[in-house]
C-alpha positions as CSV (number, residue, x, y, z in Angstrom):
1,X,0.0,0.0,0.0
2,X,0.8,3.6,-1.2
3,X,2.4,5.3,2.5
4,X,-0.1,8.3,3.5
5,X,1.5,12.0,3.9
6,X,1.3,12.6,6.9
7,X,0.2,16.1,6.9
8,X,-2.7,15.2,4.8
9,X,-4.1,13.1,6.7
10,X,-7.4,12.1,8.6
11,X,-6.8,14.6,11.0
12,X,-5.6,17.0,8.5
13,X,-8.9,17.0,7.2
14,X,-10.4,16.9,10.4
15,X,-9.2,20.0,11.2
16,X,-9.3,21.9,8.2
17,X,-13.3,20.8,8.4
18,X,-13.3,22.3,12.1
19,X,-11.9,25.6,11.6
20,X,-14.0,26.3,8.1
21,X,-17.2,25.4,10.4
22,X,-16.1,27.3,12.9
23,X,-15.7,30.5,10.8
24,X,-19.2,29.7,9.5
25,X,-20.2,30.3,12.9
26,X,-18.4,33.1,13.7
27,X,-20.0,34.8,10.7
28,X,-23.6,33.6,12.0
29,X,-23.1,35.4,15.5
30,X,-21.5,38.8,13.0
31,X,-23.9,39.2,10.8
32,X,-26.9,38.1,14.0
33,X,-25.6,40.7,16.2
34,X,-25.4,43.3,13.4
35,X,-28.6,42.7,12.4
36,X,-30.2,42.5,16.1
37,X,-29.1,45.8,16.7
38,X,-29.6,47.8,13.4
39,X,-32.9,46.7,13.1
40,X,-35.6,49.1,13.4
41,X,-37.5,47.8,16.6
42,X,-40.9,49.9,14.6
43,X,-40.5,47.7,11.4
44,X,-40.5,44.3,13.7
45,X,-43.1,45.4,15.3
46,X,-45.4,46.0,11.8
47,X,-43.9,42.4,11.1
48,X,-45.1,41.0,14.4
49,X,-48.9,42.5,13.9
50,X,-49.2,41.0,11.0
51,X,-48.8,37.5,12.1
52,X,-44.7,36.9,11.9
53,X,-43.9,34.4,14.4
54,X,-40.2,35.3,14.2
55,X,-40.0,39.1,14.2
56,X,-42.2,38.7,17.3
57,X,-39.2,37.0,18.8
58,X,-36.5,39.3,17.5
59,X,-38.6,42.3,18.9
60,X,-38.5,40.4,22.4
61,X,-34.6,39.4,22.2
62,X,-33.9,43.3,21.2
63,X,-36.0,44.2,24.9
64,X,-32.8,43.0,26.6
65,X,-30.0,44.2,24.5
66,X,-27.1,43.8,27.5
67,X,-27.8,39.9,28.0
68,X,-28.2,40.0,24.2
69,X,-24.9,41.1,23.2
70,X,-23.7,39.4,25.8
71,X,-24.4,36.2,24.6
72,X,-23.5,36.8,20.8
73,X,-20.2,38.2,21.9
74,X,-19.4,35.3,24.1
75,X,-20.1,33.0,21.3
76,X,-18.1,34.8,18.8
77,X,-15.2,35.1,20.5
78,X,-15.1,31.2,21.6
79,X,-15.5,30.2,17.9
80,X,-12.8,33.0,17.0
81,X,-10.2,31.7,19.2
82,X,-11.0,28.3,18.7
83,X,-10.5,28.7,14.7
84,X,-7.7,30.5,15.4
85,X,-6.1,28.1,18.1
86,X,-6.5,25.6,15.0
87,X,-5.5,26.9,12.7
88,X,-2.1,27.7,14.7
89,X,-1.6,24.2,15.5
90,X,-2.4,23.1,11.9
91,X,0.3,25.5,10.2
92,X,2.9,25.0,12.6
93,X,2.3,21.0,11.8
94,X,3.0,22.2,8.3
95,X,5.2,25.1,8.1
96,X,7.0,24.6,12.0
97,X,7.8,27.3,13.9
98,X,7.1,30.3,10.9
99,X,3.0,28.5,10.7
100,X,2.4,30.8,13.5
101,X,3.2,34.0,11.9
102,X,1.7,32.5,8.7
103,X,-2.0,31.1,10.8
104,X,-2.0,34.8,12.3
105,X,-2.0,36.4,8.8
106,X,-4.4,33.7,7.2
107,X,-6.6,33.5,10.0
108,X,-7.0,37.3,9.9
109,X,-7.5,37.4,6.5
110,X,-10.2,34.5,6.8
111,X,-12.0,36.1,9.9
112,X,-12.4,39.9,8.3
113,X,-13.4,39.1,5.1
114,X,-15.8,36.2,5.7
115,X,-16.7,36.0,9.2
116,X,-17.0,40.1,9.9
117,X,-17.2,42.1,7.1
118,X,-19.2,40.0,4.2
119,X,-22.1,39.4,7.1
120,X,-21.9,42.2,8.9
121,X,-22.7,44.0,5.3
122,X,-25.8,41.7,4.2
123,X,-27.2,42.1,8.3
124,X,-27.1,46.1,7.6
125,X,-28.5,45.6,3.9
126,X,-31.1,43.2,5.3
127,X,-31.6,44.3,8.8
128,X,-35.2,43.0,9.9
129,X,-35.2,40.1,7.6
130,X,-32.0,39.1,8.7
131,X,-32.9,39.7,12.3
132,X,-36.4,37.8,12.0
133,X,-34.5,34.7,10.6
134,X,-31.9,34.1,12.9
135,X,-33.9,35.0,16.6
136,X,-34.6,31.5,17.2
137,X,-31.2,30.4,17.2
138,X,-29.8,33.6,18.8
139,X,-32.7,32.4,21.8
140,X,-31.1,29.0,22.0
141,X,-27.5,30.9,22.1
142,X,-29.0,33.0,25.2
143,X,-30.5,30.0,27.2
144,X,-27.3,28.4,26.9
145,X,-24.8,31.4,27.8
146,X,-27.3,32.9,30.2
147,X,-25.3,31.4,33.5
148,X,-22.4,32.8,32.0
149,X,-23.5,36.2,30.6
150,X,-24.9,36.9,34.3
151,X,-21.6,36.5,35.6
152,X,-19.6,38.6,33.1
153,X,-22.9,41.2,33.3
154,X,-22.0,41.3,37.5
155,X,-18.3,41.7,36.7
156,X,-19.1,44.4,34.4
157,X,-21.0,46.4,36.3
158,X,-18.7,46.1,39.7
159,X,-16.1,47.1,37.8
160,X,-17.9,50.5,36.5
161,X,-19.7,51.2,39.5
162,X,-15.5,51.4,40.6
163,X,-15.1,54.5,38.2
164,X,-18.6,55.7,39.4
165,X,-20.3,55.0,36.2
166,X,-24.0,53.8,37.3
167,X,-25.9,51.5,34.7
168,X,-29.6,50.6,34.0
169,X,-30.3,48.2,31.7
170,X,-33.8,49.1,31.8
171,X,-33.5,52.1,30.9
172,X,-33.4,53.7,27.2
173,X,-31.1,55.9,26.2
174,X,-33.3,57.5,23.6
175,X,-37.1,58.1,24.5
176,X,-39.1,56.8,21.5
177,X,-40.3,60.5,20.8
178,X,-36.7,61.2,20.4
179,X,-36.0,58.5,18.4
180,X,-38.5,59.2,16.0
181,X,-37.7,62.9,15.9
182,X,-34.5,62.0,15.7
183,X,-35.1,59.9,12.3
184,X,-37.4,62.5,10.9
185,X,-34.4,65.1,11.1
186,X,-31.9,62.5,9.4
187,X,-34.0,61.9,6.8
188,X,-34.9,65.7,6.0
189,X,-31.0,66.2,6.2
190,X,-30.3,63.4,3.6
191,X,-33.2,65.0,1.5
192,X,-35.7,62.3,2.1
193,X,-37.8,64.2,3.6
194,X,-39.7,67.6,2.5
195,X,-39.1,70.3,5.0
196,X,-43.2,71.1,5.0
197,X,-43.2,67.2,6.0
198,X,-40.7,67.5,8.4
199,X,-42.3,70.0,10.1
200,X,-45.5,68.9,10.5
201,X,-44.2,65.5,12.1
202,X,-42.1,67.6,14.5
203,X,-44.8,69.6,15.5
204,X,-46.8,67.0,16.3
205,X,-44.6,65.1,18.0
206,X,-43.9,68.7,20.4
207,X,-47.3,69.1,21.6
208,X,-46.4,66.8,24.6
209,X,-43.5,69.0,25.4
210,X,-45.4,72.9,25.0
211,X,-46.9,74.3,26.8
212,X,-49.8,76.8,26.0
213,X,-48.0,79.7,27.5
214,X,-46.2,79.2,24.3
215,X,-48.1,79.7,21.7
216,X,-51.2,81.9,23.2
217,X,-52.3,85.0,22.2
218,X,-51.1,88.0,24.5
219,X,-53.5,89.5,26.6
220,X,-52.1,93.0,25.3
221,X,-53.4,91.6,22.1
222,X,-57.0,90.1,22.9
223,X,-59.9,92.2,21.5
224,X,-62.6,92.2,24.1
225,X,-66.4,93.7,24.4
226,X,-67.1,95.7,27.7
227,X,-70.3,94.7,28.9
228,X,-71.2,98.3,29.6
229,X,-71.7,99.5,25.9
230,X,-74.8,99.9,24.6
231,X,-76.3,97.2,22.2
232,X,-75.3,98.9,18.9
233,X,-71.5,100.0,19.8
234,X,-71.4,95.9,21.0
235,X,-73.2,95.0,17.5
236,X,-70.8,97.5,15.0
237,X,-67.8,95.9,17.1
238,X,-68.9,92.6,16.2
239,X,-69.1,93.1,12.7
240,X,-66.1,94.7,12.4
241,X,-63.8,92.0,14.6
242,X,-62.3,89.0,12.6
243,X,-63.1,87.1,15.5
244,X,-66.2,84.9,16.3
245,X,-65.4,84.6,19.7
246,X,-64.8,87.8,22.0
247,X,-64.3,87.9,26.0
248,X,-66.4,90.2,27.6
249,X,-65.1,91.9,30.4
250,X,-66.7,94.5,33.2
251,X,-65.1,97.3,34.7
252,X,-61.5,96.4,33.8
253,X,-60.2,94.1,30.9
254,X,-58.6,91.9,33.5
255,X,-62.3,91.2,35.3
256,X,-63.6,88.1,32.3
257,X,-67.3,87.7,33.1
258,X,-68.2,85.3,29.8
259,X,-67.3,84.9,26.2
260,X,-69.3,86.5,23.9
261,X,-70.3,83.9,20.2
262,X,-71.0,86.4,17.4
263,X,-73.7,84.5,16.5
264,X,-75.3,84.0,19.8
265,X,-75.2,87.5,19.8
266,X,-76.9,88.1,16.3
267,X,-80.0,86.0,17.0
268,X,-80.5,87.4,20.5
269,X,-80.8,90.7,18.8
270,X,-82.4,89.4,15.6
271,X,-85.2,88.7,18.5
272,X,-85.8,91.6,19.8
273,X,-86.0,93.5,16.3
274,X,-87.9,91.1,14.1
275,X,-89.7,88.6,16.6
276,X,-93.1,89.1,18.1
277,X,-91.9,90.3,21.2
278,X,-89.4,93.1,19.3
279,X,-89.8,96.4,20.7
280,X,-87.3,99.5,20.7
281,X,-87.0,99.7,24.2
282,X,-86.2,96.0,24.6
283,X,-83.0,96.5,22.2
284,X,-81.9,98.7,24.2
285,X,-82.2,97.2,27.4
286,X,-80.0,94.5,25.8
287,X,-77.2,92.9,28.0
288,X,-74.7,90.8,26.3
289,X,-74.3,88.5,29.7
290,X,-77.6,87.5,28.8
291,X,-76.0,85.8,26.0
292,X,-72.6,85.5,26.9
293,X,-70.6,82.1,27.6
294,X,-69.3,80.6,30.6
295,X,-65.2,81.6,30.2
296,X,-62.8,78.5,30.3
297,X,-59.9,79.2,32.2
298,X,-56.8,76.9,31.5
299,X,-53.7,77.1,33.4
300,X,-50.2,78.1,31.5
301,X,-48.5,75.5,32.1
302,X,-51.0,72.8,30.5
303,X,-49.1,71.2,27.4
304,X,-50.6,71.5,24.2
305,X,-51.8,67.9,23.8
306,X,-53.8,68.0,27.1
307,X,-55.2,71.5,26.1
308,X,-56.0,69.9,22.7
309,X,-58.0,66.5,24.4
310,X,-60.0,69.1,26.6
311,X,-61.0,71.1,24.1
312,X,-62.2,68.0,21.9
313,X,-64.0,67.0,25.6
314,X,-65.7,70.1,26.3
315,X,-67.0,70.9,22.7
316,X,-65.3,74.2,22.6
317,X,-62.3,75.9,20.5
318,X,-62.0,78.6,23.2
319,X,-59.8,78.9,26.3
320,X,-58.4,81.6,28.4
321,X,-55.0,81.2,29.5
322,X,-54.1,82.2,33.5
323,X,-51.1,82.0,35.3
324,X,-50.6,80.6,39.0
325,X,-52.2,83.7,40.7
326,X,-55.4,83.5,38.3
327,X,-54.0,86.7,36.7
328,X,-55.1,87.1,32.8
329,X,-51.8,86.1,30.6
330,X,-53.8,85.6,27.3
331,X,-56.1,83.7,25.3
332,X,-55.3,79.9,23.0
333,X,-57.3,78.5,20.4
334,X,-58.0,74.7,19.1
335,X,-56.8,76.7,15.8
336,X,-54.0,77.7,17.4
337,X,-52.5,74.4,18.3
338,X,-53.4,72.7,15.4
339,X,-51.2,75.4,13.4
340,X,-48.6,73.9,15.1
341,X,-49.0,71.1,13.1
342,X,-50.1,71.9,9.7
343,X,-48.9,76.0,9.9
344,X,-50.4,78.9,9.3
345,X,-54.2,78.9,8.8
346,X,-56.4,81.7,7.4
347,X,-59.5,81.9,6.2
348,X,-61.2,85.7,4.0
349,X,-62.2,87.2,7.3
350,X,-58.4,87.1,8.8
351,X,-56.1,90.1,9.1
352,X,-53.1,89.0,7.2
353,X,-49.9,90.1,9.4
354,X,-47.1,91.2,6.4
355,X,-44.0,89.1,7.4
356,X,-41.0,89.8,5.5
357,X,-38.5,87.0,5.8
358,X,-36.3,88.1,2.7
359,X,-32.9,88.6,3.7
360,X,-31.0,91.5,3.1
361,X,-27.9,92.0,1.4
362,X,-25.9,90.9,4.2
363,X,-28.0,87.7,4.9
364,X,-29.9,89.7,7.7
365,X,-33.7,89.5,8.3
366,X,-35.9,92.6,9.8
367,X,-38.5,90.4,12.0
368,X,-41.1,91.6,14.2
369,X,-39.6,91.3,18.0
370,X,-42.9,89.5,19.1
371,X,-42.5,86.7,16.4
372,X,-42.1,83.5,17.9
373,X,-38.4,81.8,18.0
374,X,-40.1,78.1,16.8
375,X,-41.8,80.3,13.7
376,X,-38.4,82.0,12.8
377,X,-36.3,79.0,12.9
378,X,-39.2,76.9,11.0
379,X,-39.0,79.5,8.5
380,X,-35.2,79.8,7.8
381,X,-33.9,76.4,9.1
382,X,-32.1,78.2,12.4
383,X,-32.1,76.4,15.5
384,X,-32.4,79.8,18.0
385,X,-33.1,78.2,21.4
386,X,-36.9,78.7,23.1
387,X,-36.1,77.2,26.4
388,X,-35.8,80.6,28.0
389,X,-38.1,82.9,25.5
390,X,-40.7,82.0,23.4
391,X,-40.2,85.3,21.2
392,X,-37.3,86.8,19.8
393,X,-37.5,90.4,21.7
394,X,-37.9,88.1,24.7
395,X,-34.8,85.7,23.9
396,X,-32.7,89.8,23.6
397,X,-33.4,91.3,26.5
398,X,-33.2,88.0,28.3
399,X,-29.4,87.6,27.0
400,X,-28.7,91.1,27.3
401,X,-30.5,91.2,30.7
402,X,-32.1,94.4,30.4
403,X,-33.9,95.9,27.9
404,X,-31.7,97.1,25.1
405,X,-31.8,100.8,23.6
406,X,-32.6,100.8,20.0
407,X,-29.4,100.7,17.7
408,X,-27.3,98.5,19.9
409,X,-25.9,95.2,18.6
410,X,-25.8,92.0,20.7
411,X,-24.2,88.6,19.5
412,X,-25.3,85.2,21.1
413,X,-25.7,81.5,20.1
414,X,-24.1,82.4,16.5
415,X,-26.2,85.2,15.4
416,X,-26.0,88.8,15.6
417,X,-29.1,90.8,16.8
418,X,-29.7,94.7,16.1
419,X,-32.4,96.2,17.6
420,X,-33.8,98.1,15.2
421,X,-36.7,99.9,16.7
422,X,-38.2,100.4,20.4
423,X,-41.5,101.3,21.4
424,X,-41.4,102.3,25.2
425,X,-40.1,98.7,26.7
426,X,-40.9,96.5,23.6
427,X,-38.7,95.6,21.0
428,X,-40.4,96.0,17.7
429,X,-38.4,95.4,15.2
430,X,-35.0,93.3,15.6
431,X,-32.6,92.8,12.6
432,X,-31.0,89.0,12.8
433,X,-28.0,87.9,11.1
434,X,-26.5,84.8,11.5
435,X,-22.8,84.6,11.9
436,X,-20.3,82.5,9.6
């Protein structure tokens, strides 16, 4: 019989066989792990609703994402060292002492290209398919490790707790409002998404976060009826006002005493001039708290969602805005809030407010001091912060702390801000720049 070489032998084969299955695994728990965690937990979920067994189970193994990696890693890196361990002894059988050098290189080669990057590539490309298909094996992996993976997960966290890092798996680092806002801004960056669309999503997702102090109408602002005029002066005023809705106050404009419905108003009256009880003297012994509304007060701190739910409870579009001493701070509309969403909404009776957003030569924009910092930087893409000022003038004189003379120049947060006119303490006209 023909004598066998002896490096191709049974065992030659053996372990040849070992360390390609083994690098077939180690691409398994690569491309498993990749996918795990760059799939998009709202996609599974779709999958899951619509009857997909296994997306239901990669949406559960994704819940714990510590003892998840855990056990992928821990499998990855025993097959890794294995194959490499190997593959060591299998080119020093061949090549002696050099095979190590030459199983390092080989091995490398072997473990980046077809156990790291090739999967890792098809997981991205394939997220939540490649995530749904391989969850019930992954779930085997984890029952299996789990003794294990508790250990290392103790270790772990003794060992940060030492540096006075504190951990909680439980916890997510991104709330799923900031996730999705989050996305919506990526997307609109990469031009996937329109700006108008981008937007609206925004704003919807905000209302949770706003407050109606935000967005109200000033009380400086709020045209009101005084219960003491006679019936006419209260009739010419509401056909003259743009408004339907007018709060009717007595003595001083602070005093509310009901909210007057233009066409409560206009059939009350209709009444007593054309009914069978219409006399002149009954017209004019009109009272408009006859007809007059209860008010709705709402605090200023109620966030626009729950001041949204209440109006669609109560039946009404209506609400007067108080602050903590009951004090009159202004008026917000169901109108209001939904512009939030969709923007700007007018109808033929509105007064339409000229806004001039065209920059100037130098890139500078002449704005109103009272328009809102969300409507300037939804307008020209800025990112001005409201956490202190909801309206430009108010974000100026709160940096400058004090109320600037017209003419001088401020800079803050990257922009430069001229006020451009004054009117006693209010800032009615502010030039902004931004700076390169």
């Amino acid at each position: 019989m023909p004598e066998i070489d002896p490096l191709l032998d049974a065992s030659f084969w053996i372990t040849a066989g070992a360390i390609l299955a083994l690098l077939l695994l180690s691409a398994f728990f690569s491309g498993s792990e990749t996918a795990l965690t760059a799939a998009s937990r709202g996609k599974l979920r779709t999958q899951a609703d619509r009857g997909s067994a296994m997306a239901d189970k990669a949406l559960k193994l994704t819940e714990d994402s510590e003892r998840l990696i855990g056990s992928v890693l821990l499998g990855n890196n025993l097959v890794n060292i294995l194959a490499a361990s190997l593959a060591t002894s299998l080119f020093t059988r061949a090549f002696g002492e050099s095979g190590v050098a030459l199983a390092t290189l080989v091995m490398t080669l072997l473990v980046l290209i077809f156990a790291e990057v090739l999967p890792k590539t098809y997981a991205i490309t394939n997220a939540e398919k490649a995530a749904a298909a391989v969850s019930p094996m992954i779930a085997l992996v984890i029952l299996v490790f789990a003794p294990v993976v508790s250990m290392v997960q103790v270790l772990v966290r003794g060992m940060l707790r030492v540096f006075g890092v504190q951990t909680d798996p439980d916890s997510a680092v991104l709330s799923a409002r900031e996730e999705i806002a989050g996305a919506i801004t990526l997307g609109h960056s990469e031009g996937a998404v329109e700006k108008e669309h981008r937007d609206r999503l925004l704003g919807a997702l905000d209302l949770g976060e706003r407050t109606v102090e935000e967005i109200m109408l000033h009380r400086s602002s709020i045209e009101m009826i005084d219960a003491e005029e006679d019936s006419e002066a209260i009739l010419s005023q509401l056909l003259q006002s743009p408004h339907t809705r007018l709060p009717v106050y007595r003595g001083e404009p602070e005093n509310i005493i009901g909210v007057a419905h233009a066409k409560d108003v206009l059939r009350a009256m209709d009444r007593l001039m054309r009914g069978p009880e219409a006399s002149a003297s009954g017209l004019a012994a009109f009272s408009i708290i006859d007809v007059a509304m209860k008010p709705y007060f709402v605090p200023e701190t109620t966030t626009l969602d729950d001041q949204m739910r209440q109006f669609l409870r109560r039946h009404t579009h209506f609400a007067l805005v108080v602050d903590e001493y009951g004090a009159l701070q202004g008026l917000i509309t169901l109108e209001d809030i939904l512009e939030e969403i969709v923007g700007e909404i007018t109808d033929e009776f509105d007064v339409e407010e000229e806004v001039n957003l065209t920059p100037g030569a130098d890139g500078s924009y002449l704005i109103d001091g009272g328009m809102t910092i969300r409507d300037l930087n939804r307008a020209t893409d800025w990112n001005l912060p409201d956490e202190e000022a909801n309206t430009v003038a108010g974000l100026v004189i709160h940096e400058a702390q004090m109320i600037p003379e017209e003419g001088q120049v401020f800079s803050f947060h990257g922009f430069r801000f001229e006020v451009a006119e004054r009117q006693q303490n209010r800032l009615t006209q502010i030039r902004v720049r931004k700076l390169l």
